[in-house]
Structure formats: C-alpha cells, structure tokens
C-alpha positions as CSV (number, residue, x, y, z in Angstrom):
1,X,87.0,-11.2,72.3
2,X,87.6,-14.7,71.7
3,X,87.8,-16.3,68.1
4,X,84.0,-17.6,66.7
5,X,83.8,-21.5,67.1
6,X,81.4,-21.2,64.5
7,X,81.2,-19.9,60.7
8,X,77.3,-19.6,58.8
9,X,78.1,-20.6,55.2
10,X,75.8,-19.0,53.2
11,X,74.6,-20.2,49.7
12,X,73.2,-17.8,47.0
13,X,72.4,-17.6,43.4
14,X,70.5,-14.7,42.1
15,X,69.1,-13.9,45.2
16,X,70.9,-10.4,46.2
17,X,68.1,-8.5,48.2
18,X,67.5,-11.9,50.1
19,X,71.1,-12.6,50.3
20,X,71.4,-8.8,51.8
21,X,68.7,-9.3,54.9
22,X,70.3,-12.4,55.4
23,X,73.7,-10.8,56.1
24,X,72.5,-8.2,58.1
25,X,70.6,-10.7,60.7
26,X,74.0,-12.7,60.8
27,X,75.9,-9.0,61.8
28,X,73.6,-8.7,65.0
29,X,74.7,-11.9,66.3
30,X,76.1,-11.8,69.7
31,X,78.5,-13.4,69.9
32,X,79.8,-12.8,66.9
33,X,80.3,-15.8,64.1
34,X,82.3,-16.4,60.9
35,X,80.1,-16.0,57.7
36,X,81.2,-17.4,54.0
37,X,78.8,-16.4,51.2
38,X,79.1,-19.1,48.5
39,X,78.0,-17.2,45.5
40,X,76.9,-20.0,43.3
41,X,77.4,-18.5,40.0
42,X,74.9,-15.6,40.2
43,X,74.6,-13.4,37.3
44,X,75.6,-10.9,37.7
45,X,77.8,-12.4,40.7
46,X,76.8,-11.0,44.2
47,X,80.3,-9.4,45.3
48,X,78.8,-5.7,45.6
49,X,76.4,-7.1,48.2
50,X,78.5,-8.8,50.3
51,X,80.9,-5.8,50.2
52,X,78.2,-3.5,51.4
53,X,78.0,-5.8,55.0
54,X,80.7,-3.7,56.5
55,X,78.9,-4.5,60.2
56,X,80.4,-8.2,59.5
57,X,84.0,-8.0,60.7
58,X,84.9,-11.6,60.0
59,X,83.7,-12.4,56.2
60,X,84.5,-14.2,53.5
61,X,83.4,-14.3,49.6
62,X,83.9,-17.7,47.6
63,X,82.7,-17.2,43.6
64,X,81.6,-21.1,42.7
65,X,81.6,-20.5,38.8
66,X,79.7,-24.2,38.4
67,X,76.2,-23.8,39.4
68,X,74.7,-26.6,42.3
69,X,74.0,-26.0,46.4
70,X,75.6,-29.3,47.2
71,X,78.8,-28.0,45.0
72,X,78.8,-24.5,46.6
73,X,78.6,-26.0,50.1
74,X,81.2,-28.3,50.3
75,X,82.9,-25.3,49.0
76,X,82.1,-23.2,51.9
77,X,83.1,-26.5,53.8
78,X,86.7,-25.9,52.5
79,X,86.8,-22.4,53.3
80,X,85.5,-23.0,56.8
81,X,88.2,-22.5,59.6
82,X,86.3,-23.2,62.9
83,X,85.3,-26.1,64.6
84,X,81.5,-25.9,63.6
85,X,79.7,-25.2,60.5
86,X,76.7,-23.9,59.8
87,X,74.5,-23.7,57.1
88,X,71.6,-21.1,56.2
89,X,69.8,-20.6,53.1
90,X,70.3,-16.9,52.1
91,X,66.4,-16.6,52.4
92,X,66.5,-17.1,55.6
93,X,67.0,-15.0,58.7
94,X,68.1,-15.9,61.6
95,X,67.0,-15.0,65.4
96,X,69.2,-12.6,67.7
97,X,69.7,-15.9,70.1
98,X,70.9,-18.4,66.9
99,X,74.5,-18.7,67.2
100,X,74.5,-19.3,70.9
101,X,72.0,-21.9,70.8
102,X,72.8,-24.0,67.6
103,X,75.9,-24.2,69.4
104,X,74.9,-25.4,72.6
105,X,73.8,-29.5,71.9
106,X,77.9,-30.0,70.7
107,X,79.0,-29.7,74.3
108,X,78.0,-33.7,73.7
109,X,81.3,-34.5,72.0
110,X,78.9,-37.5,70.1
111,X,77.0,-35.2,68.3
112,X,78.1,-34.4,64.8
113,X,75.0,-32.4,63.7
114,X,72.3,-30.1,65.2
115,X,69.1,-28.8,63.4
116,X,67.5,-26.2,64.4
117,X,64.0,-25.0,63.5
118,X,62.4,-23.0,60.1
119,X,59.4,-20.9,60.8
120,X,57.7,-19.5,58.1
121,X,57.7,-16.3,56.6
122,X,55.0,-15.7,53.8
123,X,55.7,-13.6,51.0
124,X,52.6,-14.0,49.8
125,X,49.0,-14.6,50.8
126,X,49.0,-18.3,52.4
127,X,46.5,-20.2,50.4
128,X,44.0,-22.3,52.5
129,X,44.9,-25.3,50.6
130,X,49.0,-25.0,52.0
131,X,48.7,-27.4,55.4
132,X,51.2,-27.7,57.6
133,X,52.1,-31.0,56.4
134,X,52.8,-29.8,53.1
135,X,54.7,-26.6,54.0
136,X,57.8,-29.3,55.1
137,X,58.4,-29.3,51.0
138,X,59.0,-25.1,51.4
139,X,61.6,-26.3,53.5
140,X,59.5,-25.5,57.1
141,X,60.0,-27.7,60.4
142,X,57.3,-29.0,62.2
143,X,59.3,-30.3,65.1
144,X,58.6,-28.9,68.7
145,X,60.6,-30.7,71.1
146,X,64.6,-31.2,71.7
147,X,65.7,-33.9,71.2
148,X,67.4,-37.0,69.1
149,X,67.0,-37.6,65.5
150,X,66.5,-41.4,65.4
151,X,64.8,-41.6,61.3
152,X,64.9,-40.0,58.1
153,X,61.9,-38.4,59.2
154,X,63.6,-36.2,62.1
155,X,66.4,-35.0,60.0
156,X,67.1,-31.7,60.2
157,X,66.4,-29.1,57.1
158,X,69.6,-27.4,55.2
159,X,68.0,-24.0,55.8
160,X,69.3,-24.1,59.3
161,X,71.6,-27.0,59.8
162,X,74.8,-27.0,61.9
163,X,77.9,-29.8,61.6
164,X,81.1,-30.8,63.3
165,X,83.5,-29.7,59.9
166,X,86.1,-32.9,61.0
167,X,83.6,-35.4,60.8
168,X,81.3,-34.0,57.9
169,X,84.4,-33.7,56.2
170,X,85.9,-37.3,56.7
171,X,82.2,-38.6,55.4
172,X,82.8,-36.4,52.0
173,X,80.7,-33.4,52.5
174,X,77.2,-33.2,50.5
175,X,77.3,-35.8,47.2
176,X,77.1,-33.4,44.1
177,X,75.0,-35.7,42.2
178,X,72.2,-34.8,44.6
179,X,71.1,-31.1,45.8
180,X,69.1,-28.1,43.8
181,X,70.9,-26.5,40.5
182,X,69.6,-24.0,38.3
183,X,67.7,-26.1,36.9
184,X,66.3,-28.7,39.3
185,X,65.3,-29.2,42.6
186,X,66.7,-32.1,43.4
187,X,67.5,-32.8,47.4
188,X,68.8,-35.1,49.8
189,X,72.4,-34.4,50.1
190,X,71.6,-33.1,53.7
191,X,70.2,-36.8,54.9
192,X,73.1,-38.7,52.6
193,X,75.6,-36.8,54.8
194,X,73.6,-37.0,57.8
195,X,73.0,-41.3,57.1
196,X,77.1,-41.4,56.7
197,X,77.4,-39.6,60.3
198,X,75.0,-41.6,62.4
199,X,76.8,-44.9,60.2
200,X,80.2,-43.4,62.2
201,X,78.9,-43.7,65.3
202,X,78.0,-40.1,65.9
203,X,74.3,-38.5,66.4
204,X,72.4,-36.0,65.3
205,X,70.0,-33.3,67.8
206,X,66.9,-31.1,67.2
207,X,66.7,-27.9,68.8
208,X,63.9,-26.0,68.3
209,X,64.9,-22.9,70.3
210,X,67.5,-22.2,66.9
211,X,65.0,-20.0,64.8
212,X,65.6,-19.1,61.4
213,X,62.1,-17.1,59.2
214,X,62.5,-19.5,56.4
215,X,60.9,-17.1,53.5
216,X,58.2,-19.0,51.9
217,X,58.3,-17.4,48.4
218,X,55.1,-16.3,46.0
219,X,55.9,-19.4,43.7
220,X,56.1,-21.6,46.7
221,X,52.3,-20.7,47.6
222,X,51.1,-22.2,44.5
223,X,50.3,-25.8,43.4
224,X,52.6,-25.8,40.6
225,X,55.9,-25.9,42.8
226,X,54.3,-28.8,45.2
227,X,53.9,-31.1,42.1
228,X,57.3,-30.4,41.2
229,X,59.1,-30.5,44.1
230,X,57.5,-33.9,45.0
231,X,58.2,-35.0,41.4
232,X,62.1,-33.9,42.1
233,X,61.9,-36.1,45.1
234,X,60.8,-38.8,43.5
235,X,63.8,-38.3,41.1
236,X,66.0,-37.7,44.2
237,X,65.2,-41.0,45.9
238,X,65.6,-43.2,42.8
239,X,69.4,-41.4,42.4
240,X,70.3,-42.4,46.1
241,X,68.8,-45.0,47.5
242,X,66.8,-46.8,44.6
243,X,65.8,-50.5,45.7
244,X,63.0,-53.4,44.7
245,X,61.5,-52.8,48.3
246,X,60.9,-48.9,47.9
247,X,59.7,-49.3,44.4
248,X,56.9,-51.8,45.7
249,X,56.2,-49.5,48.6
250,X,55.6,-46.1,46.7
251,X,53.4,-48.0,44.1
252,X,51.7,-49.8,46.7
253,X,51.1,-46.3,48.8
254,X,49.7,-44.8,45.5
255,X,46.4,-45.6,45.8
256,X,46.2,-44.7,49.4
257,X,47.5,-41.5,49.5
258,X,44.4,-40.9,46.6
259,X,41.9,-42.3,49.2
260,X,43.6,-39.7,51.9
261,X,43.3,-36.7,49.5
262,X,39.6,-37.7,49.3
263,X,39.3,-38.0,52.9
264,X,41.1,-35.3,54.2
265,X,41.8,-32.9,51.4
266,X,44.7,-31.9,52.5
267,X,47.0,-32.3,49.1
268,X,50.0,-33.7,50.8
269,X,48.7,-37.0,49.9
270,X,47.7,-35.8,46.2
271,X,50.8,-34.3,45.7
272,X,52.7,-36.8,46.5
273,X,51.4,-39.2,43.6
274,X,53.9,-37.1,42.0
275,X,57.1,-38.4,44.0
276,X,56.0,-41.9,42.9
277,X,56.0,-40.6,39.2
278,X,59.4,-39.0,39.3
279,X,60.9,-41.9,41.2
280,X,59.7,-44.4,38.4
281,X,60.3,-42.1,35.6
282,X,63.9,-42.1,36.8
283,X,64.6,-45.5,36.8
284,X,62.8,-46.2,33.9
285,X,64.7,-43.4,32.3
286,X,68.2,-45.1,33.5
C-alpha cells in the first residue's frame, strides 16, 4: 500500500468523547490517511484516547501545553509529513468517501486549498428561530456547487479544510493573534491564511461532495452563543483588517440589518448588531 499523501490534523481541548468518534470515522477511511491529534492543553490531556484508536495504524499525538486553535494547528502543521494537510474539528466526522475526494481538486497544481462541506448534526432540538443563514456562525456551509472561491464570502470553514503544507507553510501558517482560545472565540485565521495564498498566485476550490457532520452543540442552539459569537467577530475584524472604510460600512449597515430583523425575523440581521459592537468596542478599547 502506498504511503498517505494526506494527514487530518485534528485539534481538541476537553473534548475526549467527541475527539473519540472523530478518530474512529478517520480509521474507516479508504484509503487510509495520516492523523495528528493536537491536544491543545486539555485537562486532563487526551493521550488515553488517542491511545485507545488502535484501528489507526499511522498516528501521531502532539501535547500543545499553551492553549489557542491557531497555535495547536500550525503545530500539527510542523508535525505534518505529506504533501497535503487537512484540517477537522474533533466534533466533526467525516464521510466514508472524504479523503478521496478532498483530495481530488489538487490534481490542479494552482490550487493551494480545498473546502469541503459541513452538514449539521444537532445535539439538541433545532430551535425554529436557528435559519440557515445563521447556522454559518456554528460553523455549517451553505454552499452546493464546485467550484472557485473568488470572495471572503466563499471561503472554506476550518472544520473541513484541506492545504498544500509547502505553500501554507511559506505564507506563516494561521496568525496566533487570531483563532478561538479557552476563553474566546475569536476567528479568521482560516481567511488570513487563505487571503495570503490567493495574494501568491495560488487558488482556492469548494467541493461539496467532502462531507463532514459538523456537531452543532446544545449551547450552539441558543441565542446567547449567536450574540457572542458575532460580538467575537466583530472583535476579530477590528484585530485583522481594521480600516476607516469598514468602520463606516458596519455603522452604516446597523440600522438596516434592524429594519431586516423586522422584516424577515430571521435574527441573522439582529445578531449581527453585535459584530458592529465588538468591532467598535475593540478599537475603541485599543
């Protein structure tokens, strides 16, 4: 059997029984792929676990003892031997067909990164409030069609995201001033990296046919988390690409996305109120 081309980097923290089915859904793919569980200073640390995935011939453990995804996936970067790297959130599992087909779009030796799709998978009751539109903050696609990623709005998710290392390398990995931590849930070190590629010439492709079950977690089906995670991305734009032009166009937008909620009531547009707050709280704040 031929050496993988591929290795599925997984990050974790505190997340063992998720971190468990995750594993075992990587052991049944045919062919098989290289796995590196980044345990991102879970307490207690996640060892045991990945010890009991005997089916997975070719795995590695990395302990990260500094807590941050970005931070635990460049480190799974650096452990990475093959050509291509991906990445899948350890509450995710992936289809029978993955490997094969994330793999497929790099035959095109100008792309540098291929997304493939997040369906969800509700642990809890889906409220009737949660549209699809809003679901995209749980970390759930909503594209249907391959294809190119030509905006920030077609970027792939880091729940099932695949890279040429070489390239994602050169670029510097995923910044670690940006990405989730214990404590936050800060994002966008996926579409730094990804903006740094496309800059290099290289492109980026959306194939749907990947399938991961993205869980979509009890907290994540309540309105709390959607205020704070559009609050964090608020915070997250004003860290990476703060500017005069995007301050004046999320203020501007605020009143609009008011009159949508009114109109539509779907709370997308009365959540996001709360990305312009975070954004100006953060550059007030620095």
């Amino acid at each position: 059997m031929p050496d993988p081309i591929l290795t599925a980097v997984v990050c974790t923290h505190n997340r063992p029984t998720d971190l468990a089915r995750c594993l075992k859904a990587l052991a049944g793919l045919r062919p098989q792929v290289d796995v590196v569980v980044v345990d991102s200073a879970s307490d207690p640390p996640c060892a045991k676990v990945v010890e009991s995935s005997a089916s997975l011939a070719r795995l590695k453990y990395v302990y990260e003892p500094s807590p941050g995804l970005s931070r635990a996936r460049n480190a799974g970067l650096r452990a990475a031997t093959t050509e291509l790297v991906a990445f899948v959130d350890d509450d995710a599992v992936v289809a029978a067909d993955w490997g094969r087909l994330i793999v497929t779009p790099f035959t095109d030796e100008t792309v540098a990164c291929v997304g493939g799709s997040c369906v969800p998978a509700f642990a809890a009751a889906r409220p009737g409030w949660l549209s699809d539109r809003l679901l995209q903050y749980a970390g759930i696609t909503r594209f249907r069609t391959a294809g190119e990623a030509r905006d920030t709005r077609d970027y792939p998710f880091g729940a099932n995201v695949a890279f040429r290392r070489e390239p994602l390398l050169r670029v510097g990995g995923f910044p670690e001033r940006l990405g989730r931590t214990a404590q936050t849930l800060l994002s966008g070190e996926e579409s730094y990296a990804i903006d740094r590629l496309r800059e290099s010439g290289l492109r980026v492709w959306l194939e749907p046919s990947a399938v991961v079950a993205h869980t979509v977690a009890p907290d994540r089906c309540t309105s709390a988390y959607y205020w704070r995670r559009l609050w964090w991305q608020g915070v997250t734009r004003a860290r990476a690409t703060p500017s005069p032009r995007l301050t004046l166009r999320l203020l501007a937008a605020l009143p609009l996305r008011l009159v949508l909620w009114v109109i539509t009531r779907d709370r997308v547009h009365l959540y996001r109120a709360a990305e312009t707050t975070g954004y100006v709280h953060e550059l007030l704040a620095r």
